[in-house]
C-alpha positions, 0 to 999 in steps of 0.5 A: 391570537396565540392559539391561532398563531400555534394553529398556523405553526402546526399546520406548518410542521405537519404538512404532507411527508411524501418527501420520505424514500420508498425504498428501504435503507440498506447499509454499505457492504462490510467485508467479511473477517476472512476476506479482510485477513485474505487481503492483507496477506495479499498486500504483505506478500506483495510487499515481500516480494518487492523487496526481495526485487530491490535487494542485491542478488547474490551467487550461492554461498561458497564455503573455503577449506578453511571454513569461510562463507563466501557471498559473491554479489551477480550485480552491484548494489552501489555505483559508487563503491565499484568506483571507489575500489576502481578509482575510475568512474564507471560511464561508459560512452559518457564524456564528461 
């Protein structure tokens, strides 16, 4: 009785495998050292160039006669300060 038992268990397992693809597996593309070095100088220039966008703009350095370095800004970088050497709140065509 156990060797009809591991006969039909047998059987069992070695059934037909047609089940198996036909197509060879091909792994996933890896990118290349080159391309990897390639994009991530792309994203760092990127970033570079997003923060110069956000920093405040200066005019050209002016140096005085007496040896000072000049910086003017073209636009402020905050609101607030303007406001604070003003004493008057910087909206125009805004009533509070």
């Amino acid at each position: 009785m156990l060797r009809v038992a591991a006969l039909v268990l047998a059987l069992v397992f070695a059934g037909p495998v047609s089940a198996q693809p036909t197509e060879p597996y091909v792994p996933p593309q890896v990118p290349s050292a080159p391309d990897i070095v390639t994009e991530s100088a792309r994203r760092i220039l990127e970033g570079i160039r997003r923060l110069i966008d956000r920093m405040p703009m200066f005019e050209p350095p002016r140096v005085t006669p007496e040896g000072d370095i000049i910086l003017k800004r073209i636009r402020p970088a905050f609101p607030e300060a303007d406001e604070a050497k003003t004493g008057e709140p910087d909206h125009e065509g805004v009533d509070l």
